[in-house]
N, C-alpha and C positions, 0 to 999 in steps of 0.2 A: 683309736676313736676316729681318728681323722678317715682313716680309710674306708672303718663302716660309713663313712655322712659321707663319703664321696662316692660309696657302691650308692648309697640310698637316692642320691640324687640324679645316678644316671638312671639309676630304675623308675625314677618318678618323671622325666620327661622322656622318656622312652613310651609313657601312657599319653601326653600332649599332642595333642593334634599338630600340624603345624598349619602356620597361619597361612591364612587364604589369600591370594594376591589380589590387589585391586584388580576390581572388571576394568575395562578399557574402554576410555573414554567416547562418550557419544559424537553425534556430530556437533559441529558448531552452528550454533543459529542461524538461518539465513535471514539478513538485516536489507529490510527492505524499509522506502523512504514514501510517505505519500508527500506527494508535491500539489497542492490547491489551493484554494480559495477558503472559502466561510464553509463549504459545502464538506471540506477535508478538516478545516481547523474545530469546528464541532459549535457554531456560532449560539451562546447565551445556553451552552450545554456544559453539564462537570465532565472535567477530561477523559473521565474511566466513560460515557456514554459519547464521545465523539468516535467518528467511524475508524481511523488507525487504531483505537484500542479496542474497539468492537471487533474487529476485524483480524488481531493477534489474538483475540477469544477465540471467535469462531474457529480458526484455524486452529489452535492449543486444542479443540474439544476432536477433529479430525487426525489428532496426533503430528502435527506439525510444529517443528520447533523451528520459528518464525516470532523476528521484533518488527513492529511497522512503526517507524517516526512518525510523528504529526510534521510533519514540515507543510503546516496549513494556514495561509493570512488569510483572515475577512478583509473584504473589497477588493482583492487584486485581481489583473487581466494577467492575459497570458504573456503579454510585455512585462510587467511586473514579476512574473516568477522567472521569465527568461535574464532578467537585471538581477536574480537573486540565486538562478541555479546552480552556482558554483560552490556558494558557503551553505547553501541548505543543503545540498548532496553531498558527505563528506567521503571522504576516501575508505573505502571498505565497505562500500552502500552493494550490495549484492542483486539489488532491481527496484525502478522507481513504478511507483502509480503514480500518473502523471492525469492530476483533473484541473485543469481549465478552462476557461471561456463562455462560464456563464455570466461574470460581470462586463465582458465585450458585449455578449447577446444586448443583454438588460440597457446598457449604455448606446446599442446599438453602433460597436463600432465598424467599420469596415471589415469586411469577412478576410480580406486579401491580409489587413496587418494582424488577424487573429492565427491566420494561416502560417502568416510568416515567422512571428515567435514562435508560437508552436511547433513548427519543423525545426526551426535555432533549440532550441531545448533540447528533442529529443537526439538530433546530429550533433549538439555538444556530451550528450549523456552516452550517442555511440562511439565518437571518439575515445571517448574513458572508459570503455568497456563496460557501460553500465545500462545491460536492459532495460526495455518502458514495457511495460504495459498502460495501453493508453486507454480512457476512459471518455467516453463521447460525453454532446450534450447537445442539446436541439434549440432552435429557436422559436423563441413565442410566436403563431400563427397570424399575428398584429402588426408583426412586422414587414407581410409583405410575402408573397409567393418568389421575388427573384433574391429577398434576404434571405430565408428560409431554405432554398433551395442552395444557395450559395455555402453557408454557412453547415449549413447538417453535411456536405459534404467534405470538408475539414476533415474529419478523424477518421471515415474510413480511406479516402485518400491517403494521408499518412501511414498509418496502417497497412495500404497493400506495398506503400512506397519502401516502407522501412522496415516490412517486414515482423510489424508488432501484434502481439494478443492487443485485441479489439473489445472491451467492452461497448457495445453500440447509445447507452446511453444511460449514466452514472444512476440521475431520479429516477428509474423505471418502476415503477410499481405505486411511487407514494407520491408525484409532482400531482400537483390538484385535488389532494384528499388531504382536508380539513383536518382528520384524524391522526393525519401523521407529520401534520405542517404544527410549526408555532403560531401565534396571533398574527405574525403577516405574512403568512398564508403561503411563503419560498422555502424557509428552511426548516430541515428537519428536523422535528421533536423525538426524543429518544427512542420511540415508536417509531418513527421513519426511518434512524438511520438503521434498524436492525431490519428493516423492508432493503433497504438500499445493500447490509454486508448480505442478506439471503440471496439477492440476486446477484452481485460479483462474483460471489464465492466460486462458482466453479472456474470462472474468467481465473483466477487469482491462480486455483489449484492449476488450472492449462499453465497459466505463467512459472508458475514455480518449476513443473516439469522441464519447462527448458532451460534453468538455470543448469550453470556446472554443478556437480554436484560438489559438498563441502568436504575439507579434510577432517580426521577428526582435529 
């Protein structure tokens, strides 16, 4: 009896398929950090509509597998994220968006010490091997033809200095429309920041192209 059960069971997994090997893993995320202000931290908005999580949408819908940290305080200068760039950008950060300098403008600080954090960030972020793509921003018209002039020229400066994807100016589409501002009238209502990820977006996708590519 023994014998037939053991013919019977080589003949019955002899009909058994064998099993199918795991597929091979994809790639790994690339983990990118947005570094800002109120403009990045998603200011009097729920977290899923501020712009780093709008922004790993938009990209998920492009077949991009991409995390964007909020690494974003309301009211900081670009002094203040330069005092904070080390622990907001942690190790393994694979490229930063780097938006500051609208609360210098707003504050009116000198264009030379907006200038000057802003290069310390990005030549600390190239020391560590960590790409920017840097994001402009312009100065209110109020301030003066030799502020304006001084200041708007900041990001593309840096940019041809260092060699970085250049978004030429973060608000483009929504700064001055009611529609896409909150009640005072700067930042953006959940309707603005999806004006603000429409227009990055291909800035980001150039960015990405230059990263290394990941292992799996």
């Amino acid at each position: 009896m023994a014998l037939f059960a053991a013919a019977g069971l080589v003949l019955s997994m002899a009909g058994v398929a064998p099993a199918k090997a795991d597929p091979p893993p994809g790639p790994k995320p690339i983990r990118l950090v947005a570094l800002g202000d109120s403009l990045t931290a998603g200011y009097r908005l729920p977290a899923s509509s501020a712009f780093p999580a709008v922004l790993e949408r938009a990209l998920a819908a492009k077949g991009r597998t991409v995390t964007v940290a909020n690494a974003g305080v309301s009211g900081e200068t670009a002094t203040n994220g330069l005092d904070r760039v080390d622990w907001s950008v942690p190790d393994g950060t694979d490229g930063v968006i780097l938006e500051l300098g609208a609360n210098d403008m707003l504050r009116g600080t000198d264009p030379a010490v907006t200038r000057k954090a802003l290069e310390a960030i990005v030549a600390r972020l190239k020391d560590r091997g960590i790409p920017v793509l840097l994001a402009g921003m312009r100065a209110s018209t109020n301030l003066g033809p030799d502020y304006v002039a001084r200041f708007d020229a900041i990001y593309p400066d840096l940019a041809q200095k260092y060699d970085l994807v250049l978004y030429p100016f973060f608000m483009a589409g929504m700064v001055g429309d009611r529609a896409y501002t909150l009640d005072d009238g700067l930042h953006p209502n959940a309707k603005g920041v999806d004006v603000i990820v429409a227009g990055i977006l291909p800035s980001v996708e150039a960015f990405l192209g230059r990263l290394p590519a990941k292992a799996p």
